[in-house]
PANUNU-954674 format. One record per residue (C-alpha): residue number from 1; residue in three letters; x, y, z. Coordinates in nm, 4 decimals, decimal comma. Each point is the difference from the previous one (the first is absolute). Layout:
NUM ALA X Y Z .
...
END
This chain:
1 UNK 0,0000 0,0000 0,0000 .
2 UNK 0,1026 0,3329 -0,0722 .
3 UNK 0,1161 0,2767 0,2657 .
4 UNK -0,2311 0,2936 -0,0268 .
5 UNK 0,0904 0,3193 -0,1517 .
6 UNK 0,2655 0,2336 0,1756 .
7 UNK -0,2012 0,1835 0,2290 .
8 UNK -0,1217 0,3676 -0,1286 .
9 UNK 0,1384 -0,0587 -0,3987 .
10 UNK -0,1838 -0,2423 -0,1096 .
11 UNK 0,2993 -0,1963 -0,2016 .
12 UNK 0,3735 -0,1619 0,1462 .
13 UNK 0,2606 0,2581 0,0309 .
14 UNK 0,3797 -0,1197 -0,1310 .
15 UNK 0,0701 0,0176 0,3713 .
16 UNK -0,2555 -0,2533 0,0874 .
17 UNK 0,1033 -0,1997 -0,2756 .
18 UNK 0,3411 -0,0041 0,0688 .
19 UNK -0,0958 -0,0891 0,3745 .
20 UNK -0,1720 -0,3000 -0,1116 .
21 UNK 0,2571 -0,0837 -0,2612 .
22 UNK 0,1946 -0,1972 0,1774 .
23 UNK -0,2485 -0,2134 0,1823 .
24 UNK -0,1778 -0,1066 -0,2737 .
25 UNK 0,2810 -0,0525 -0,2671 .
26 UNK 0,3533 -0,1044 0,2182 .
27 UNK -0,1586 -0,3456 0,0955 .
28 UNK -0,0712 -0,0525 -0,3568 .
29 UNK 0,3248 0,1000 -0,1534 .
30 UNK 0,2066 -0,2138 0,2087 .
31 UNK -0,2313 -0,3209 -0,0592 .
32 UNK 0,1273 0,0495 -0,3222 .
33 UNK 0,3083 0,1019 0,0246 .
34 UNK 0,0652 -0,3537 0,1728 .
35 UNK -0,2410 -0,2015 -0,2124 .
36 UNK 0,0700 0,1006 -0,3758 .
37 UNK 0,1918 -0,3773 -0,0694 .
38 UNK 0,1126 -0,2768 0,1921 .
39 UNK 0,3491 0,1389 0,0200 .
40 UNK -0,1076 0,3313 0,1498 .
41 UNK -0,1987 -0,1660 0,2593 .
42 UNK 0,3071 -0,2284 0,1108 .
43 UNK 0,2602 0,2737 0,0415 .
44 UNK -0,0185 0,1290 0,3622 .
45 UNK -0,0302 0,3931 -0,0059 .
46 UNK 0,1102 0,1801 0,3406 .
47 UNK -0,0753 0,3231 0,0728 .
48 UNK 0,2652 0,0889 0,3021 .
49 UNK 0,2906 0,1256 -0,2505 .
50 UNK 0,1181 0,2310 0,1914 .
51 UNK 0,3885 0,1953 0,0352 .
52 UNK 0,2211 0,1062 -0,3045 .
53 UNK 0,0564 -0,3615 -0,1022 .
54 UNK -0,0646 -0,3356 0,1433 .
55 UNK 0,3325 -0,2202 0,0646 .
56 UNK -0,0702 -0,4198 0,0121 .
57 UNK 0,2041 -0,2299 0,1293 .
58 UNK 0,0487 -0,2160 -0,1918 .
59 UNK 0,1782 -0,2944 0,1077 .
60 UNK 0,2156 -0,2103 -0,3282 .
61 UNK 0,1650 -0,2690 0,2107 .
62 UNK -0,0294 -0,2848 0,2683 .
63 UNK 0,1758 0,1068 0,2734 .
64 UNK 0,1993 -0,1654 0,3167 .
65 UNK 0,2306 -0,2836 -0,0395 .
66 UNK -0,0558 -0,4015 -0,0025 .
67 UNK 0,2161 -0,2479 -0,0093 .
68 UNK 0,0702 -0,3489 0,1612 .
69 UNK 0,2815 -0,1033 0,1563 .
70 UNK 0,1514 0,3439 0,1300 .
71 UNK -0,2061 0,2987 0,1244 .
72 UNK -0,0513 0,1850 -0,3077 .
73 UNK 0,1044 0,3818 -0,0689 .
74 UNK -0,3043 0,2033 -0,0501 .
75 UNK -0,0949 0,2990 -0,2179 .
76 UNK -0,2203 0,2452 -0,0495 .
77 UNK -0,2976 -0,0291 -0,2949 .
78 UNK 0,0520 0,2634 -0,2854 .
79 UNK -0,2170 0,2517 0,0334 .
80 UNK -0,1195 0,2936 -0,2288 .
81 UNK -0,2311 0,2496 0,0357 .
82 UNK -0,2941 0,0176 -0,3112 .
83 UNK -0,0140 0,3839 -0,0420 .
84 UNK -0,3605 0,0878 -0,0882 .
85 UNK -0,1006 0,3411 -0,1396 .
86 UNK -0,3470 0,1299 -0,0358 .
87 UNK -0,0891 0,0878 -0,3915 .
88 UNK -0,2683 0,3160 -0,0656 .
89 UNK -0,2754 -0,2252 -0,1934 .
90 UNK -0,3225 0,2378 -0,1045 .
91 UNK -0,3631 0,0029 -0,1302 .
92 UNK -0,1768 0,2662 -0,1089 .
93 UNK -0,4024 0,0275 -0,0377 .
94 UNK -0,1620 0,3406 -0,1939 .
95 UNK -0,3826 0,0786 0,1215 .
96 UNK -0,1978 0,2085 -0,1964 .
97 UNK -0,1372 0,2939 0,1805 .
98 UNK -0,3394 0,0460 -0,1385 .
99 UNK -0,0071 -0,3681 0,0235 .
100 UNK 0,0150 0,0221 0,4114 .
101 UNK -0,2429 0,2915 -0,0129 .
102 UNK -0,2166 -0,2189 -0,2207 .
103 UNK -0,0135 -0,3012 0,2173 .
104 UNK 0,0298 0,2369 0,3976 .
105 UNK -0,3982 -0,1071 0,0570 .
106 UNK 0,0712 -0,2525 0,2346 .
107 UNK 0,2492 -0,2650 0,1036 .
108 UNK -0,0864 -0,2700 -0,1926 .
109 UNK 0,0106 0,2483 -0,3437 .
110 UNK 0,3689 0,0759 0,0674 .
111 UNK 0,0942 -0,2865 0,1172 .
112 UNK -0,1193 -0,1850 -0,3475 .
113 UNK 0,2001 0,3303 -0,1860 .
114 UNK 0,3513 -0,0667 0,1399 .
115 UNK -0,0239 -0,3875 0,0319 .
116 UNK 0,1109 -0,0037 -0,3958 .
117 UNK 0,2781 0,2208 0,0595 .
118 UNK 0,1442 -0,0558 0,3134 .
119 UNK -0,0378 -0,3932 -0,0634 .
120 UNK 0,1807 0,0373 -0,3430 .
121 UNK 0,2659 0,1671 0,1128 .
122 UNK 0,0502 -0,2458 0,3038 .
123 UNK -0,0134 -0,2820 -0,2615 .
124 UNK 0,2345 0,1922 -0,2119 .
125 UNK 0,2421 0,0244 0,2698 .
126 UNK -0,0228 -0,3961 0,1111 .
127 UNK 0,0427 -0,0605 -0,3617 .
128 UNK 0,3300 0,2188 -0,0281 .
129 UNK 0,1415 -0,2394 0,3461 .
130 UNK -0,0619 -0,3255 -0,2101 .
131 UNK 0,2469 0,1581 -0,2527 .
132 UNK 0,2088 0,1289 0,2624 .
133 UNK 0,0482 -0,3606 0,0950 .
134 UNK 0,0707 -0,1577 -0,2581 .
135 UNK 0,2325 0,3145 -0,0848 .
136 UNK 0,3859 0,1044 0,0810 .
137 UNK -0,0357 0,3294 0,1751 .
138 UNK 0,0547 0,1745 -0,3509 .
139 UNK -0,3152 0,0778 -0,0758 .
140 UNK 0,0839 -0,1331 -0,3733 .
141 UNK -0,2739 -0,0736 -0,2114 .
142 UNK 0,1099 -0,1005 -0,3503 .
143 UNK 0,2830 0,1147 -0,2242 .
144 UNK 0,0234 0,0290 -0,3613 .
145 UNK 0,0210 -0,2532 -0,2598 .
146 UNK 0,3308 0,1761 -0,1751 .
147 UNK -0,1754 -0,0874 -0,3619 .
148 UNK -0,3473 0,1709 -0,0256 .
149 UNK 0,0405 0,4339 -0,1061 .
150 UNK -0,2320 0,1712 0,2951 .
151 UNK -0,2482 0,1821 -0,2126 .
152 UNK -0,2572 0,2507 0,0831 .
153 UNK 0,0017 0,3697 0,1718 .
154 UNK -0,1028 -0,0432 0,3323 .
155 UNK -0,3488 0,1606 -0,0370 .
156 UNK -0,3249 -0,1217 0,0401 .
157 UNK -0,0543 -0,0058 -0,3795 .
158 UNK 0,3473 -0,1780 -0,0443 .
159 UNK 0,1305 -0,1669 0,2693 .
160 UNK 0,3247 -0,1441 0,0444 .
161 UNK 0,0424 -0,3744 -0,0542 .
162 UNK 0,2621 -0,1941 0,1374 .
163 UNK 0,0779 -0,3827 -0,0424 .
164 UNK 0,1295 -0,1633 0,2993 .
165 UNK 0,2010 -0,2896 -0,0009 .
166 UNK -0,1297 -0,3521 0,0276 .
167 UNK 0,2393 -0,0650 0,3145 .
168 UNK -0,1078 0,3089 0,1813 .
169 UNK -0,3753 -0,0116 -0,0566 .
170 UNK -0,2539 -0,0562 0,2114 .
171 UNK -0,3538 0,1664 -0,1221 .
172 UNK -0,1128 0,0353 0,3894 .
173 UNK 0,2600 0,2169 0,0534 .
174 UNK -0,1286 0,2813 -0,2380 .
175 UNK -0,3680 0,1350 0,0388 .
176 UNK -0,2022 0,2332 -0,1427 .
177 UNK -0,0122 0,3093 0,1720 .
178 UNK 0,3427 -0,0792 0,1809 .
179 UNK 0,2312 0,2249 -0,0020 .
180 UNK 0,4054 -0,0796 -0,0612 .
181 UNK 0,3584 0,1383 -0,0583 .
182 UNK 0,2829 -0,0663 -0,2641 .
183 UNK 0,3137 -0,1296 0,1414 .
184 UNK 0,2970 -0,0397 -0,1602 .
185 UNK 0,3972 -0,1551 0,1086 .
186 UNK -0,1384 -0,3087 0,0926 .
187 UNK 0,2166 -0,2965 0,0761 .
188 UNK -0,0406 -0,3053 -0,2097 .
189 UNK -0,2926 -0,2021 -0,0243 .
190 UNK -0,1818 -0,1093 0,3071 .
191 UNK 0,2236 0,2605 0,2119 .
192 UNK -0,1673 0,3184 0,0128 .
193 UNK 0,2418 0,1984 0,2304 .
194 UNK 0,2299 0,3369 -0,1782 .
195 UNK -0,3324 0,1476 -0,1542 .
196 UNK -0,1058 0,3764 0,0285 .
197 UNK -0,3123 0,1160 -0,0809 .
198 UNK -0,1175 0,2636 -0,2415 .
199 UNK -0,0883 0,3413 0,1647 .
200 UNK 0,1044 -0,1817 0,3448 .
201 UNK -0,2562 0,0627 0,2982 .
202 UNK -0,1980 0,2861 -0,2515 .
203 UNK -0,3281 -0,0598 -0,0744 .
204 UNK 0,1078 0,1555 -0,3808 .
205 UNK 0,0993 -0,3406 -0,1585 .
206 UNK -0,2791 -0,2375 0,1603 .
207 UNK -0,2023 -0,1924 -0,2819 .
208 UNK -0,3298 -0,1382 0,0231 .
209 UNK -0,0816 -0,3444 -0,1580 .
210 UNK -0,2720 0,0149 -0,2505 .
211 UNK 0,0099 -0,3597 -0,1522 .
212 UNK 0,1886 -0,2736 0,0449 .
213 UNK -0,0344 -0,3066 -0,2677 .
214 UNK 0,1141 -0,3107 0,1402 .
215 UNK 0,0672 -0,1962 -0,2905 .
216 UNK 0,2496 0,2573 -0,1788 .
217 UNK 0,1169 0,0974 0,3287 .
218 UNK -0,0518 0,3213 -0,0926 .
219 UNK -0,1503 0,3261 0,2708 .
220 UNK -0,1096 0,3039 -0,0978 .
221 UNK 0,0947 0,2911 0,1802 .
222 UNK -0,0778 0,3670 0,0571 .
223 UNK 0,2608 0,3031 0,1050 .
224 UNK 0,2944 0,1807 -0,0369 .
225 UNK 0,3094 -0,1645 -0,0474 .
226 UNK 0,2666 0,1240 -0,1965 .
227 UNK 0,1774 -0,3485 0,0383 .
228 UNK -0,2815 -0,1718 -0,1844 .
229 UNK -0,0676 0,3237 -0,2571 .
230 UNK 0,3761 -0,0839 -0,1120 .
231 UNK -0,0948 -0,3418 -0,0497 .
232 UNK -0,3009 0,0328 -0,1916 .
233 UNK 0,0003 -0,1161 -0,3659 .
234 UNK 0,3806 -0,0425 0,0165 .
235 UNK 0,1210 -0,2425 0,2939 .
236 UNK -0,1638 -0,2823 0,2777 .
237 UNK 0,0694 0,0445 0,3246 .
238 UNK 0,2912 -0,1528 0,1172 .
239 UNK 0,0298 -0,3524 0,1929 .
240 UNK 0,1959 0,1844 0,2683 .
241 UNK -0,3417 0,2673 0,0814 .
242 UNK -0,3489 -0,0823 0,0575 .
243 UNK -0,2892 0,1602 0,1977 .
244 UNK -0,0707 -0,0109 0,3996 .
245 UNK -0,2486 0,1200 0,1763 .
246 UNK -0,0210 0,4003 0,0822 .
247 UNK 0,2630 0,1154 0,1973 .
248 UNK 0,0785 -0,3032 0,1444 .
249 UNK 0,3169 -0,1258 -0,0916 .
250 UNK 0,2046 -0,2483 0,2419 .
251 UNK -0,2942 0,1529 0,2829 .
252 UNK -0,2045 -0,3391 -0,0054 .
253 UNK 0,0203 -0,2311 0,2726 .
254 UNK 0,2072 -0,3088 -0,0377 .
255 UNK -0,1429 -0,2925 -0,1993 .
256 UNK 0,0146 -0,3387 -0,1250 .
257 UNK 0,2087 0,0990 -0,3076 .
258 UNK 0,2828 0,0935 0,2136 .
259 UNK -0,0373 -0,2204 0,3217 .
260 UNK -0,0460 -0,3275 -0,1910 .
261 UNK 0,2764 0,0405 -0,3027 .
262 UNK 0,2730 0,1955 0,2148 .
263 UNK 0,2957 -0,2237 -0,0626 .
264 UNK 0,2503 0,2642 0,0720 .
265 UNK 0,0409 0,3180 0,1594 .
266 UNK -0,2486 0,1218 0,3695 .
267 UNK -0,3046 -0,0663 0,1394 .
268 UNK -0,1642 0,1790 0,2430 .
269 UNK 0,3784 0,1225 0,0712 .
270 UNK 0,1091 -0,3908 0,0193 .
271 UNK 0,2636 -0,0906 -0,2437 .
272 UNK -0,1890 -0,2614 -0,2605 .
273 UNK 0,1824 -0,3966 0,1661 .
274 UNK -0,1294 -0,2987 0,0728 .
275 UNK -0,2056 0,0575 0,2794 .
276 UNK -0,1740 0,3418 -0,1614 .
277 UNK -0,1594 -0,1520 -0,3599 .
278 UNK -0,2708 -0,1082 -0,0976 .
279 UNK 0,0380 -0,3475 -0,2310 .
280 UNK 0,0106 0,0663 -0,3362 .
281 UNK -0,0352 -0,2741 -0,2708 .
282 UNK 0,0387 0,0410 -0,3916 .
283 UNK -0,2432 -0,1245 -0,2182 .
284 UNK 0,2064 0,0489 -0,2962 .
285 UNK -0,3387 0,0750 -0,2001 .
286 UNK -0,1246 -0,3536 0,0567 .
287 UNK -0,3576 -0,0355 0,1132 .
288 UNK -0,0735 -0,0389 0,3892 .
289 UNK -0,0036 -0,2924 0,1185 .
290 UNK -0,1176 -0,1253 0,3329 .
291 UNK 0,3339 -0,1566 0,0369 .
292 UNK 0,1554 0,3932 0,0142 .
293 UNK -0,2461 0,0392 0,2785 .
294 UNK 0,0716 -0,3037 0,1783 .
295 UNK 0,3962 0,1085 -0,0217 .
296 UNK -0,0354 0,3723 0,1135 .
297 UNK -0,2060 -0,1625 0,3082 .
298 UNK 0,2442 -0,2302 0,1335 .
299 UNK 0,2926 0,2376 -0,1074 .
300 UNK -0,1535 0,2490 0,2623 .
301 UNK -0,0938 -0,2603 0,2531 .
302 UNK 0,3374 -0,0933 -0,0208 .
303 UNK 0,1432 0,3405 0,0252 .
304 UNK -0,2458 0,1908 0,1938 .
305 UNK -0,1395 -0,2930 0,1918 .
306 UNK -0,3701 0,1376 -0,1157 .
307 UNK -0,2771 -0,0898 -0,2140 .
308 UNK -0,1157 0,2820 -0,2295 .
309 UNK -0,3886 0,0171 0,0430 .
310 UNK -0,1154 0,1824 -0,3527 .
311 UNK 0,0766 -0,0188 -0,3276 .
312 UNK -0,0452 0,2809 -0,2369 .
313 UNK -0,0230 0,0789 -0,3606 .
314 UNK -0,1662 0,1153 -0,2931 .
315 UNK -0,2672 -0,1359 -0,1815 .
316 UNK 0,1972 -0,1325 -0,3139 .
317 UNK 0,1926 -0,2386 0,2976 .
318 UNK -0,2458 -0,0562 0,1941 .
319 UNK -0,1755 -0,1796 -0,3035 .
320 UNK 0,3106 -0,2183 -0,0321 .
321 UNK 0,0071 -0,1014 0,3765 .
322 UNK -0,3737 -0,1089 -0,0033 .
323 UNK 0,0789 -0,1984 -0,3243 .
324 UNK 0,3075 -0,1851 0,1690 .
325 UNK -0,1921 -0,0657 0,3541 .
326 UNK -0,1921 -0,3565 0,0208 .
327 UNK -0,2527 0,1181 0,2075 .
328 UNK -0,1343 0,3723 0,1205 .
329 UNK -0,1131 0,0590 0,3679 .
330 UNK -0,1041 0,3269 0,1224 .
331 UNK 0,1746 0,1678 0,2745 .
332 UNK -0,1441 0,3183 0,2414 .
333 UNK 0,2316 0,2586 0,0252 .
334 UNK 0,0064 0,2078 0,3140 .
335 UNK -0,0125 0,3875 0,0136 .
336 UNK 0,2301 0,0829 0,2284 .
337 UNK -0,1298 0,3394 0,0515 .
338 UNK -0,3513 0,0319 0,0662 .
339 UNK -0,1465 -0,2436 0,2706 .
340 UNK -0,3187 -0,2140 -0,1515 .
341 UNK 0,0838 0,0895 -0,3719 .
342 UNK -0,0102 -0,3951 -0,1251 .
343 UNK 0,2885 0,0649 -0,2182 .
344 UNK 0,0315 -0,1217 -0,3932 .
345 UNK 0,0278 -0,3770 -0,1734 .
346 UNK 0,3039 -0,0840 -0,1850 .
347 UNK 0,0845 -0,3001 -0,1558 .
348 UNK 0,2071 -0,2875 0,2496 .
349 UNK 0,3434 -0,1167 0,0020 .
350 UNK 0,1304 -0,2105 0,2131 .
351 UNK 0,3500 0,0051 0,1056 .
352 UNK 0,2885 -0,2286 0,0959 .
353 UNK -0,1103 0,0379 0,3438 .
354 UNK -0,3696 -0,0859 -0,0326 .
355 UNK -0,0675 0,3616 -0,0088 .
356 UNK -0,2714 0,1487 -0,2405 .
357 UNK 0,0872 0,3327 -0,1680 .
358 UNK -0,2018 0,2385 -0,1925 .
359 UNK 0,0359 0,0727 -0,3420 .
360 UNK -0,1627 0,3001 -0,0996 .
361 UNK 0,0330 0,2587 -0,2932 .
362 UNK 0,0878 0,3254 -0,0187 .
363 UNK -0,0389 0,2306 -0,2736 .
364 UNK 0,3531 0,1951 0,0882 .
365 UNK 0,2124 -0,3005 0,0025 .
366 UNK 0,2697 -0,0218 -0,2708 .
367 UNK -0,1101 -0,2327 -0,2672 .
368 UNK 0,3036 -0,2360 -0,0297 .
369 UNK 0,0138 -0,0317 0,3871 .
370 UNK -0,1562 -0,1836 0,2653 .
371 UNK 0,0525 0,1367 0,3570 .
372 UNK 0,0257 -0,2273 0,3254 .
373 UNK -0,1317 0,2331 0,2921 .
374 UNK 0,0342 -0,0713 0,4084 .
375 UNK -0,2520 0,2528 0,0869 .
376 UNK 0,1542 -0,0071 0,3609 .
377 UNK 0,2804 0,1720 -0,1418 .
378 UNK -0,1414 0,3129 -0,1668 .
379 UNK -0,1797 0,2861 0,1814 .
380 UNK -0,0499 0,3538 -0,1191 .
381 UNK 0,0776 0,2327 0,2474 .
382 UNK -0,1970 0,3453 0,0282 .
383 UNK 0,0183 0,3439 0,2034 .
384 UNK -0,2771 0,0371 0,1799 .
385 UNK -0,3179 0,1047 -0,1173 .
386 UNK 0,0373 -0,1200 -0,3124 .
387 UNK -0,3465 0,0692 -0,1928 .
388 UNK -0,1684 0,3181 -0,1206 .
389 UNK 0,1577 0,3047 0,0840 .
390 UNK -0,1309 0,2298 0,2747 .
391 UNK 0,2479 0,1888 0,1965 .
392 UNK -0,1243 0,3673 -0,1406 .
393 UNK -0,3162 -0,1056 0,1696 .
394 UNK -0,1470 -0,0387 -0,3373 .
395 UNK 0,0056 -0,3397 -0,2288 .
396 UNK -0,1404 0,2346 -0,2686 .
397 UNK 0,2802 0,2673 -0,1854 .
398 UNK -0,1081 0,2556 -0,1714 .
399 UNK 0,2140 -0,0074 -0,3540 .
400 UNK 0,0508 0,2929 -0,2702 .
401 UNK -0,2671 -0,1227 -0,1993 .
402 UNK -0,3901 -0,0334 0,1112 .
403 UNK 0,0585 -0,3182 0,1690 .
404 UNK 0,1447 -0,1978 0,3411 .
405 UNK 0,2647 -0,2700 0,0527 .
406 UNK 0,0057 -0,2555 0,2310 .
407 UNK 0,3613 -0,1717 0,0935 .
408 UNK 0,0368 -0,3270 0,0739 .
409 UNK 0,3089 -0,2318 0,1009 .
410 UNK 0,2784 0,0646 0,2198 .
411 UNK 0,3842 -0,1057 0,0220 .
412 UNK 0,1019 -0,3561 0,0306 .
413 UNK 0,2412 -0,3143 -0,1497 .
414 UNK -0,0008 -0,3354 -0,0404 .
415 UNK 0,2326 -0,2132 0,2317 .
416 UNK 0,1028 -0,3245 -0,1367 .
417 UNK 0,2403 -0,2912 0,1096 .
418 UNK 0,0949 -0,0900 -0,3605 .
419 UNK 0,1411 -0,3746 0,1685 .
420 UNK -0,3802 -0,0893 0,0451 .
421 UNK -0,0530 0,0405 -0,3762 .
422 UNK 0,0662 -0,1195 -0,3481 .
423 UNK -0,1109 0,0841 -0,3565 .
424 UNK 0,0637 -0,2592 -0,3097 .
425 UNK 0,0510 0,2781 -0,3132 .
426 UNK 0,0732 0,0203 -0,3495 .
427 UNK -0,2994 -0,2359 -0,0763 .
428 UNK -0,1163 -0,0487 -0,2992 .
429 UNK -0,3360 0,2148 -0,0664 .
END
């Protein structure tokens, strides 16, 4: 039932509103921030991230001494700490002013007006942390093919279009009405670290997606870029730049892409050894084959002494897996973040141990890899309050145009033991 009318005006003022913004629309958006896939709903998320960073310790050793016949010398474990930064990750919802006027009758009127908006944008945002995950902090989302001339003008009439390159794409990575950024130095193919992008931080150089055609691999996009302009008609973009999104370069939080294939180098501020990586296996662009599986399980139960408890991938592996299994049983999946929430059905398999695991899809998941998750070992860690934004006193902002905003998200990262995990890659598609 709807509250009555603000007493004395006869229609909800954008105080009111605001006052009953939160009430009505936080317990929503965080049922769905937790409950978009299976994968979501299995990652812990904290909210207690508190301090300028967060030091783990992180222990990479046995420690003591044994031995048999002579009291043994003992030592101490080797210890590390996993340094864990917050990253700045944003949403951003536009309201219509005439639209609130419109609908400021009662309650129930305004409460039907935002749900679109504000649920959209929370979606949006839950959508952008599935490609975080499955990510490498870069915020890469393609690069060029090297072979295809851009073409177009950058206009509405004539948009720029740019072919990306069959190892970079991935068509749920672009959307219409997105907005991205050019980048260019990057390293060699998959390592997108030594890039700059165009116009920097500036708002100048930002390009909104207009189409995006999944079978040329070709988007569509609208702005100013002189990079591009000096393409047009004349060059492709290079393998070495590509497109992330706006101002976001190297400001995403850590992801699969970097925790699971890091054979080299720091994670977390631990050097990449034995003890600190996840278990990587090489396809060699055969098909999967539960055999791979079976392998990457008791590689990890030998070296981690754990049983991974999901397996991941897209839908073009997935298909394989089902093909290769003798028999499908369904398996409940637990939310691990909202109490009585009965959690999603994957498909079972059954470890070494006895132990069923979930295999589940995920639209974000590399196509020639299949991920081996221990859910116990990943948490995202937030700052407090993490939700709609409210410390002017006001979740409504007035912009420079006839409209509001509404903020949404906070500052967070994933923490990951990369021991506890293991990817087969380079699968054939």
């Amino acid at each position: 039932m709807s509250m009555p009318l603000a007493s004395g005006h006869g229609n909800w003022s954008i105080d009111e509103i605001n006052a009953n913004f939160k009430p009505t629309f936080e317990g929503r958006a965080k049922t769905l921030y937790s409950t978009l896939n299976p994968l979501e709903g299995s990652i812990k998320k904290q909210y207690n991230f508190t301090g300028k960073e967060k030091n783990i310790e992180t222990h990479l050793s046995f420690a003591g001494g044994f031995g048999s016949r002579l009291l043994p010398k003992a030592n101490n474990s080797k210890m590390e700490n996993q340094n864990i930064t917050a990253k700045k990750v944003y949403g951003r919802a536009l309201v219509d002013r005439e639209g609130i006027k419109a609908a400021s009758n009662s309650q129930g009127a305004y409460q039907r007006y935002l749900k679109f908006p504000t649920m959209k944008c929370v979606e949006n945002y839950t959508n952008q942390c599935g490609r975080i995950l499955f990510g490498d902090g870069t915020s890469v989302l393609g690069r060029g093919d090297a072979s295809t001339n851009v073409s177009g003008a950058g206009t509405e009439a004539s948009p720029y279009l740019v072919k990306i390159s069959a190892a970079s794409f991935k068509d749920v990575n672009f959307e219409e009405k997105s907005y991205v950024q050019y980048v260019t130095g990057l390293g060699t193919f998959p390592d997108n670290s030594g890039g700059s992008m165009e116009g920097g931080d500036a708002l100048t150089n930002v390009l909104e997606v207009v189409s995006v055609n999944v079978v040329t691999r070709t988007i569509g996009l609208i702005g100013v870029s002189s990079a591009l302009a000096t393409l047009a008609g004349a060059n492709p973009v290079p393998a070495s730049a590509g497109f992330c999104m706006q101002r976001s370069y190297n400001g995403e939080p850590t992801g699969f892409g970097k925790v699971l294939m890091a054979t080299s180098s720091t994670l977390y501020g631990i050097d990449v050894q034995r003890r600190w990586q996840a278990g990587q296996l090489d396809a060699g662009g055969a098909g999967i084959l539960t055999d791979m599986i079976n392998q990457s399980f008791l590689e990890r139960q030998h070296v981690f002494g754990e049983d991974m408890d999901m397996i991941v991938c897209r839908y073009n592996q997935y298909q394989k897996i089902l093909a290769q299994l003798e028999e499908t049983k369904s398996i409940q999946i637990t939310n691990k973040n909202l109490k009585g929430h009965i959690g999603f059905t994957g498909i079972e398999y059954v470890t070494s141990t006895g132990k069923p695991c979930a295999i589940v899809t995920n639209r974000f998941a590399d196509a020639d890899k299949v991920y081996m998750i221990n859910s116990k070992y990943i948490s995202r860690l937030h700052r407090p309050d993490f939700g709609w934004f409210d410390e002017d006193g006001t979740v409504f902002l007035r912009t420079s145009e006839d409209e509001y905003e509404a903020r949404y998200g906070g500052y967070w990262e994933h923490v990951m033991v990369p021991t506890a995990h293991a990817v087969i890659h380079n699968l054939a598609l």
